[in-house]
PLY file of the C-alpha trace (Angstrom):
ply
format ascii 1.0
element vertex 255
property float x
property float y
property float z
element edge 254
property int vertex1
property int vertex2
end_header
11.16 -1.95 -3.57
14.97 -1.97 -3.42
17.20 -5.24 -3.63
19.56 -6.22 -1.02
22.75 -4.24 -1.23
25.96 -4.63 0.87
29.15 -2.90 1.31
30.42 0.70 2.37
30.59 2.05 -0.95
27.08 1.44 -3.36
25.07 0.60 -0.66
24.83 4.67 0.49
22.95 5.65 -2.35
20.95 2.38 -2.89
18.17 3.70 -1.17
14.85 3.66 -3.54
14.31 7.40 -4.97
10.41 6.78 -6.41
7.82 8.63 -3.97
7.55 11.86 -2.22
11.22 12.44 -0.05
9.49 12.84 3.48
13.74 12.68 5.13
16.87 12.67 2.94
20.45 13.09 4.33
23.25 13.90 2.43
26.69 12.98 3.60
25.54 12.73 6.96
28.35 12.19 9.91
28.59 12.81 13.71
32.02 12.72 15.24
32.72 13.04 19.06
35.87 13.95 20.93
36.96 11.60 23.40
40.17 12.69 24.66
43.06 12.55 22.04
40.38 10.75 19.90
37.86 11.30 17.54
35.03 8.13 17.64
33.04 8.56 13.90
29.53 7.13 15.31
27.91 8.02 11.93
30.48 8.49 8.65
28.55 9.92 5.40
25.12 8.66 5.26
23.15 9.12 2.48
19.62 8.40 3.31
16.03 8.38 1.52
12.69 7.70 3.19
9.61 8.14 1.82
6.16 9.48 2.56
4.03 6.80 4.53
7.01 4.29 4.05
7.61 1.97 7.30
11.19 1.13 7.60
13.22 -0.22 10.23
16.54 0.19 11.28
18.96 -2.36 12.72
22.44 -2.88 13.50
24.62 -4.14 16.21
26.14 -2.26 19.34
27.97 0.83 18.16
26.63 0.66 14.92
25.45 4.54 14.84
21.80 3.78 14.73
20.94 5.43 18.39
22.88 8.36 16.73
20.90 8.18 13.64
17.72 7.89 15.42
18.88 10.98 17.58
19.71 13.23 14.28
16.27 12.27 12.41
14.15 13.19 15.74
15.90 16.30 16.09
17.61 15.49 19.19
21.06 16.12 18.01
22.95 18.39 15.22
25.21 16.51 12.84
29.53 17.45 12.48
28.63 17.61 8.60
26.60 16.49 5.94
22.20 18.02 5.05
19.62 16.82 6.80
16.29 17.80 4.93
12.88 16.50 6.99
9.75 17.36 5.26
11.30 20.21 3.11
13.15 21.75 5.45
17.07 21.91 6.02
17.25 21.04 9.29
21.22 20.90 10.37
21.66 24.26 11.01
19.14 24.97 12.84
19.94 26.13 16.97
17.90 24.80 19.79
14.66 26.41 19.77
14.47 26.22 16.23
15.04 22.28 16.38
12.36 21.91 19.97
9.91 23.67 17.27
10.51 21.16 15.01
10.63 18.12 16.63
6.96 19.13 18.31
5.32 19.68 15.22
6.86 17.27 13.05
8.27 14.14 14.89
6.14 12.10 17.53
8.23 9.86 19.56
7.73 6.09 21.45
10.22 4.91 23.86
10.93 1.80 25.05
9.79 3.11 28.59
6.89 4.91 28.13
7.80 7.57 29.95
4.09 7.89 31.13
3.08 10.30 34.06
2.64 7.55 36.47
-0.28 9.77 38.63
-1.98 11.23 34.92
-5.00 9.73 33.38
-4.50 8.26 29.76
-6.02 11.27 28.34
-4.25 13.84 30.12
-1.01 11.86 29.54
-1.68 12.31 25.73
-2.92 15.43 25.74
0.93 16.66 26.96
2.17 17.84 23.71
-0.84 20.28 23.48
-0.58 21.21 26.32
3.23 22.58 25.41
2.24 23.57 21.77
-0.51 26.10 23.64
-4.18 24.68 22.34
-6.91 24.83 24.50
-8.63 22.86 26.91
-11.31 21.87 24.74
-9.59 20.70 21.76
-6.87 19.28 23.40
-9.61 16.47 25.13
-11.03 16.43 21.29
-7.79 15.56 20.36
-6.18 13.55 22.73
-9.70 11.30 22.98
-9.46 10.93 19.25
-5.83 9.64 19.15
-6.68 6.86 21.96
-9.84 6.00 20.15
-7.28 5.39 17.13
-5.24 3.14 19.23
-8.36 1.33 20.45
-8.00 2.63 24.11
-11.26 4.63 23.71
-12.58 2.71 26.85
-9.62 3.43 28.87
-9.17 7.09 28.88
-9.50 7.70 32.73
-7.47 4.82 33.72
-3.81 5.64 35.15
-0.84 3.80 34.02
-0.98 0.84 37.16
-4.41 0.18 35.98
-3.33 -0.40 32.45
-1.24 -3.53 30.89
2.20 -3.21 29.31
0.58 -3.16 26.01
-2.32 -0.77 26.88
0.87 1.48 27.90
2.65 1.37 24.77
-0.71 2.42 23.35
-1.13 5.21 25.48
2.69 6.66 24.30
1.37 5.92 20.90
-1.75 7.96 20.97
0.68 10.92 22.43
3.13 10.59 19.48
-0.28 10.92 17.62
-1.97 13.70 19.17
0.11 16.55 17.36
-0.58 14.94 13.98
3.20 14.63 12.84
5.00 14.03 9.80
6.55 10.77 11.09
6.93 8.37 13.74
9.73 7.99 15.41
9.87 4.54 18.03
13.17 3.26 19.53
13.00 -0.53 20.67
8.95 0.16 21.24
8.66 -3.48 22.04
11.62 -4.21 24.50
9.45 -4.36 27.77
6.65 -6.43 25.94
6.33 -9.59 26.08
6.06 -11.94 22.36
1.83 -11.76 22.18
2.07 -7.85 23.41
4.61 -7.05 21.22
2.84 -8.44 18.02
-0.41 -6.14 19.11
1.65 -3.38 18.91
3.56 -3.93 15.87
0.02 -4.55 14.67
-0.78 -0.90 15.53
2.59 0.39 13.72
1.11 -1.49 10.36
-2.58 0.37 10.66
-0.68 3.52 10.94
0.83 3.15 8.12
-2.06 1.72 6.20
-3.58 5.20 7.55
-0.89 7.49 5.78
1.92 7.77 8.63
5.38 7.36 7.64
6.84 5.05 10.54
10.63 4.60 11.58
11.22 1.76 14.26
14.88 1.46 15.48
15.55 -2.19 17.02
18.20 -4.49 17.61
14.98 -7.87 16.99
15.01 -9.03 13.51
11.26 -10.50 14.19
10.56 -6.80 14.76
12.40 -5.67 11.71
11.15 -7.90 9.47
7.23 -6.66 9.66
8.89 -3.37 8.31
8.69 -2.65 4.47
12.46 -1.75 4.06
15.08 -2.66 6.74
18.66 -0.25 6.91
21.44 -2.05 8.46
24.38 0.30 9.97
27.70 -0.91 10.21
30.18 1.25 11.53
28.56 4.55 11.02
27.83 3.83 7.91
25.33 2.01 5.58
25.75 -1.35 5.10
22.33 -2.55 3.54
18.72 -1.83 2.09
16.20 -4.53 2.07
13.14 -4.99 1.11
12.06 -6.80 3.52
13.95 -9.05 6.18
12.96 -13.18 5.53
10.43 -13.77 9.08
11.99 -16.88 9.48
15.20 -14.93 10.69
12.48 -13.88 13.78
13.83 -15.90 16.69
17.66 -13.77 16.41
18.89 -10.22 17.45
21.83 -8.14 17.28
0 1
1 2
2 3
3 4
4 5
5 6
6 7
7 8
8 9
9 10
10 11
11 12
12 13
13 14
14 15
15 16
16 17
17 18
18 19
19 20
20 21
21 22
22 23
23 24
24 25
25 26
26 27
27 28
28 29
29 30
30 31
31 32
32 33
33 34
34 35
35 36
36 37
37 38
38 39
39 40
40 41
41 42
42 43
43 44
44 45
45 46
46 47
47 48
48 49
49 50
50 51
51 52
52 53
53 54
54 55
55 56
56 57
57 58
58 59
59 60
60 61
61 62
62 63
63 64
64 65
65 66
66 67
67 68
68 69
69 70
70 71
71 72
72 73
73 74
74 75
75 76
76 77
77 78
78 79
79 80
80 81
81 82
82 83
83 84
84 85
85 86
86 87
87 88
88 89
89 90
90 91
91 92
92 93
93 94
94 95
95 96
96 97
97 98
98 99
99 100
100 101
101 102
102 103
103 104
104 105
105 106
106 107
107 108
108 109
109 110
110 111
111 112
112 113
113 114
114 115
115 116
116 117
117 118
118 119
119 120
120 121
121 122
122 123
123 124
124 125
125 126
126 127
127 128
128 129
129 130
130 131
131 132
132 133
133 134
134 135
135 136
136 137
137 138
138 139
139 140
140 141
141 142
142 143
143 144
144 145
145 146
146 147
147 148
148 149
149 150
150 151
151 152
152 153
153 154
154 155
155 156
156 157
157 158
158 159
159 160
160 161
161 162
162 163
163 164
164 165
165 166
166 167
167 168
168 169
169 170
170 171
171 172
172 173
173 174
174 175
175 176
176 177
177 178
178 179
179 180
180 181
181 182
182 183
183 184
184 185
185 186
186 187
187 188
188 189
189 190
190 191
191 192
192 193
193 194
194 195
195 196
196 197
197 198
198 199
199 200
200 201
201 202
202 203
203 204
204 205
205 206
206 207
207 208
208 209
209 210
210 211
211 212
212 213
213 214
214 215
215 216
216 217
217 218
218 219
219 220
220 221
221 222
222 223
223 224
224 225
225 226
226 227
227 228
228 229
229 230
230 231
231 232
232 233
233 234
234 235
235 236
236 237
237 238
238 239
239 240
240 241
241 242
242 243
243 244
244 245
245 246
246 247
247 248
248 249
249 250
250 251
251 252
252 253
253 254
């Protein structure tokens, strides 16, 4: 585990280098025009995170870490800097290239959902098969199997009004699943849940891990944070901090 290390300067290459790389960024930085100006949202990060690690990362408005979140799930190119997930470079890489990736290697949880409102739980999972072209067959194999993993095996047929907030999260769970990707990839997962809920499902995040899947939770609740194994605080665009672990007792405050 790494120690506690603040400021601009050592804190970017603090990150613990022991383990199998499963993301490392090198010099990472997005920059936007607006107008006459150019707003740095991310400026040189330097970034390890390992194979079946579970880290979280926090930081307050404006921080960079939506941007962050957006370049490790493929939903954005960087200005400058490598981005290498699971071997491969990944900055260069043009649209298609980066859709290919983030369907085989990144499975994604949202704050919202984003269920089919009229779609069972299993055909709601079974999405990202359906776009990745496997068949009928193996896609209910699948699909079943990644609900049974989230304990909704008894709730395959219900719709999303039938199910609870919780059971809903688990259902956008199972579909980051289904595809059997390199990491996991939820933003605020627990920000329509309410305090039991949202310990069930951080519950789930740990057994995935335990299982072998390397987890990355971006949140603004240091109660969430702290169940992670390594919390990365952005300031600025840039790295501030690695911890080891956030102190639970910091639980009840947010950014």
């Amino acid at each position: 585990m790494s120690t506690t290390t603040t400021g601009s300067g050592d804190a970017q290459g603090a990150t613990p280098m022991s383990g199998e790389a499963m993301i490392t960024t090198r010099g990472l930085t997005k920059h936007y025009e607006m107008g006459a100006e150019t707003v740095k949202a991310l400026n040189g990060v330097d970034l390890e995170i390992r194979r079946n690690e579970y880290v979280a990362i926090m930081g307050p408005s404006g921080s960079g870490k939506s941007t962050l979140m957006n370049l490790i799930g493929c939903l954005d190119t960087p200005t400058s800097g490598e981005y290498i997930l699971n071997g491969q470079a990944v900055q260069d890489l043009d649209d298609d290239e980066l859709a290919r990736i983030r369907n085989r290697e990144i499975g994604f949880v949202f704050q919202t959902f984003n269920l089919l409102p009229r779609a069972t739980a299993l055909h709601n999972v079974e999405l990202p098969l359906i776009y990745a072209g496997v068949g009928s067959k193996e896609r209910q194999r699948r699909a079943a199997g990644a609900l049974e993993q989230v304990a909704l095996g008894d709730r395959m047929d219900h719709k999303p009004n039938e199910l609870s907030g919780g059971q809903r999260q688990r259902v956008a769970i199972a579909r980051a699943l289904v595809n059997d990707p390199s990491i996991i990839l939820a933003d605020e997962p627990t920000g329509n849940l309410d305090s039991h809920t949202s310990a069930e499902i951080m519950q789930v995040f740990e057994d995935l891990r335990r299982s072998g899947q390397t987890v990355i939770m971006v949140t603004h609740e240091y109660g969430i944070a702290a169940r992670a194994q390594r919390v990365i605080t952005l300031v600025d665009g840039k790295i501030s901090s690695h911890d080891a672990a956030l102190p639970t007792e910091v639980g009840s405050h947010a950014f």
